[in-house]
C-alpha positions in Angstrom: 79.3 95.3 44.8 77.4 95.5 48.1 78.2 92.6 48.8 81.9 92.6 48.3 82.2 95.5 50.7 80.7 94.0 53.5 83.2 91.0 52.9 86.1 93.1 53.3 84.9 95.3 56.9 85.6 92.3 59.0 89.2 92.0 57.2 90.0 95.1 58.2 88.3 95.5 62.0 90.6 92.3 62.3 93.7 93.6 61.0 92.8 96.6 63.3 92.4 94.8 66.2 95.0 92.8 66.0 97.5 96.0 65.3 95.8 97.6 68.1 96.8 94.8 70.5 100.6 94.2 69.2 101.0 97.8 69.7 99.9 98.0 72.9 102.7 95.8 73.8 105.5 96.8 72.1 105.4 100.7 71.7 107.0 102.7 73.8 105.3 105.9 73.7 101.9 104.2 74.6 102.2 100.8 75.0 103.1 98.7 77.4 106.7 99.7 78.7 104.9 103.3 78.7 102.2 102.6 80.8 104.4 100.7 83.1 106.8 103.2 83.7 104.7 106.5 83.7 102.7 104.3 86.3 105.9 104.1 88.5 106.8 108.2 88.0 103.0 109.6 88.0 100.4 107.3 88.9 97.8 110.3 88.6 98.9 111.2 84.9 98.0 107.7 83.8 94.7 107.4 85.2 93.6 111.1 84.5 95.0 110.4 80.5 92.4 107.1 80.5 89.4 109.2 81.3 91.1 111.9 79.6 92.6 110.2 76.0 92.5 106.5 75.8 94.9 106.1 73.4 97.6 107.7 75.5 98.2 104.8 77.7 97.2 101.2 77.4 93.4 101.1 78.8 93.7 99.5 82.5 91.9 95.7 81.6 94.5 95.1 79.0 97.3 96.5 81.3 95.7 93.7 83.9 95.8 90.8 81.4 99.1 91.6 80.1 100.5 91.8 83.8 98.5 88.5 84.9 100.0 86.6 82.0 103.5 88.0 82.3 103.6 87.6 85.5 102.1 83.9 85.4 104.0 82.3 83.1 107.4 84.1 84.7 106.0 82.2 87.6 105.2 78.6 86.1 109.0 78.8 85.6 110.3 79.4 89.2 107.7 78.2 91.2 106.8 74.8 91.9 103.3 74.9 92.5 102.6 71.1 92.4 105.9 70.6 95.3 104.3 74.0 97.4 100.5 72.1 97.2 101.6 68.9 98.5 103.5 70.4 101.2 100.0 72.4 102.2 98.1 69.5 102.2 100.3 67.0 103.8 101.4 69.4 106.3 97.3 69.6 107.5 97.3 65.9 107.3 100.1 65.0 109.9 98.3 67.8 112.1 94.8 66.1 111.9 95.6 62.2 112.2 93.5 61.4 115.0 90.4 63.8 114.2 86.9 62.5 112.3 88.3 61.8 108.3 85.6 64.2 107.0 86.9 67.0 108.9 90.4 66.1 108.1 89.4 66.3 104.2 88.0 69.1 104.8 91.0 70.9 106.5 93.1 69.4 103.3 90.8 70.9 101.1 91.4 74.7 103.0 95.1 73.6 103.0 94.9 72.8 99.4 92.7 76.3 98.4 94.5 78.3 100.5 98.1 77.2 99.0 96.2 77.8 95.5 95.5 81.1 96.5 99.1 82.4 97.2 100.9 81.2 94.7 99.2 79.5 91.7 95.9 82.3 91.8 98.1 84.4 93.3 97.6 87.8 90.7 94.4 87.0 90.0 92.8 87.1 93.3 94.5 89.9 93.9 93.1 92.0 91.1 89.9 90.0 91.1 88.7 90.7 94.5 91.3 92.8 95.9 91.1 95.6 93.5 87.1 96.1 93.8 87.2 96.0 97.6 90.2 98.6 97.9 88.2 100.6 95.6 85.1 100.5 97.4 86.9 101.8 100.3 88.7 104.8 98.2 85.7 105.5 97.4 83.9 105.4 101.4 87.3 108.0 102.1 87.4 110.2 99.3 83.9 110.3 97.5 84.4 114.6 97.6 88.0 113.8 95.4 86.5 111.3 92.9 82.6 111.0 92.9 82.0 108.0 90.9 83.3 104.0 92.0 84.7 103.5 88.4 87.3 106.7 89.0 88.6 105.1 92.4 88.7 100.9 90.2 90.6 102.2 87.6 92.9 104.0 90.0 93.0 100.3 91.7 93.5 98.2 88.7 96.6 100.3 87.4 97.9 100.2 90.8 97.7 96.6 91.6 99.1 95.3 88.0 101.9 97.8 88.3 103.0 96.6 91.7 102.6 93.2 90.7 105.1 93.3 88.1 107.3 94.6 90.3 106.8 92.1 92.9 108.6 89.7 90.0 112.0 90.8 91.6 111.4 88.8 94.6 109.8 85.9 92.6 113.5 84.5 93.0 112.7 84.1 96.7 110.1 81.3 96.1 112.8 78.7 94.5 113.0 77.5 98.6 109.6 76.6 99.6 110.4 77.5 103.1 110.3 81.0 102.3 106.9 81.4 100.7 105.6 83.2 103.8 108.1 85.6 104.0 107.5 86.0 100.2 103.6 87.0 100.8 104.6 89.3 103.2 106.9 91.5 101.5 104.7 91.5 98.4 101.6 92.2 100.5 103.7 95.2 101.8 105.1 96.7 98.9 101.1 96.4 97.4 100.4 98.5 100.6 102.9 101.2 99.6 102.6 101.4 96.2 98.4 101.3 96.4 99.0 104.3 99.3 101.7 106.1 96.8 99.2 105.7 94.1 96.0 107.0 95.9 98.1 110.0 97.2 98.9 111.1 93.8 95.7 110.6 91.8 93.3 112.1 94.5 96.4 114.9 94.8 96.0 114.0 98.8 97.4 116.5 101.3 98.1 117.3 104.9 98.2 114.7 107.9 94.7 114.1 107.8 94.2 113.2 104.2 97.2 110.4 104.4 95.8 108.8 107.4 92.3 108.7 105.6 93.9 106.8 103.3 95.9 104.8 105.3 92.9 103.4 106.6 91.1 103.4 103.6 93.9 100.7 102.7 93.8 98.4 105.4 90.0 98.3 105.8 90.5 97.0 101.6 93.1 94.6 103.1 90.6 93.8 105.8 87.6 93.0 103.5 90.4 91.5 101.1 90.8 88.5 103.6 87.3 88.2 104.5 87.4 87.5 101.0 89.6 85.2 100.7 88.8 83.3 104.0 85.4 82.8 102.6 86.8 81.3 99.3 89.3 78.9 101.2 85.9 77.8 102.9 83.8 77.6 99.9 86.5 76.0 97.8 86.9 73.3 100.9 83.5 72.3 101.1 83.3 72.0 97.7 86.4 69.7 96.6 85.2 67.2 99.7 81.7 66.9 97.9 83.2 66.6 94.9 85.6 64.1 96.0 83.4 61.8 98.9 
């Protein structure tokens, strides 16, 4: 007898789990159409409601997950990352002919990363290292408002995958390579805004003072954001040309 109950827990924690996560998806009292949209009209309300009741909303990893996959696979279909990568890397090629052929693989290889990094890694990166970095910096602002770094990530996490779902409106842009610059920076300004918009109404920030704080509590994230990032087009350089001499 024993033994058939414990045979029959993991049937149910998986039917659970797997109810839990179709759920969050498709309902739209909690799930993810919720989430999304309460995100949009009270920022604060959502991120309060996961420290507050965690069912009320979907919990801010999944709402990351779903939004990097939605927003990945929208992208495999307009984007040609393979056509955008070659143009990188042969574009750094015809600009280093004459120079030493180690330093003109290397150069490839940061053309190569870098072209990686802002379109194919695009979300990831962003939420990956952006969103701990602009949180730190929330935090170096406003510790009086929110005390603890995992209040200021969570207010970064729902922020970022919100915006980048709606970034997916100007995804259409990226069907002419030519444009993918002006691409990143209208995305890396509505990110500003909405991360800004966000921040105002979950630390309920008032007064000219208390917007400029954050103001530069945002670009300083930016800041260390492509410190970041410059670091991993290095890294990732120096490592395809050792992998590849």
């Amino acid at each position: 007898m024993e033994q058939e109950e414990k045979d029959q827990k993991p049937k149910v924690a998986e039917k659970g789990l797997i109810e839990e996560f179709v759920g969050d998806v498709i309902s739209l009292e909690r799930g993810l159409p919720a989430t999304f949209l309460e995100s949009l009209k009270n920022p604060g309300y959502v991120i309060d409601s996961y420290f507050e009741d965690k069912n009320r909303f979907v919990s801010p990893i999944k709402y990351t997950i779903f939004m990097i996959a939605v927003t990945s696979v929208i992208g495999n279909f307009v984007i040609d990352y393979e056509a955008l990568m070659n143009a990188g890397v042969s574009s750094q090629a015809t600009s280093n002919v004459e120079m030493d052929p180690m330093f003109t693989a290397f150069m490839n290889g940061v053309a190569e990363v870098s072209t990686a990094l802002s379109t194919r890694f695009n979300h990831l990166a962003t939420i990956l290292v952006l969103a701990p970095l602009f949180a730190f910096a929330s935090r170096l602002f406003f510790k009086k408002k929110r005390s603890t770094f995992k209040e200021h990530y969570i207010m970064t996490l729902y922020s970022l995958s919100t915006v980048s779902f709606i970034n997916l409106a100007f995804l259409p842009m990226m069907i002419n390579q030519a444009n993918i610059w002006i691409y990143s920076g209208i995305t890396s300004l509505s990110m500003f805004v909405f991360a800004l918009y966000t921040q105002i109404k979950y630390l309920k920030l008032k007064g000219f003072d208390e917007y400029a704080q954050s103001f530069l509590s945002i670009m300083i994230g930016f800041i260390l954001y492509l410190v970041g990032i410059f670091i991993l087009q290095i890294g990732g350089a120096i490592i395809l040309v050792i992998v590849r001499s």
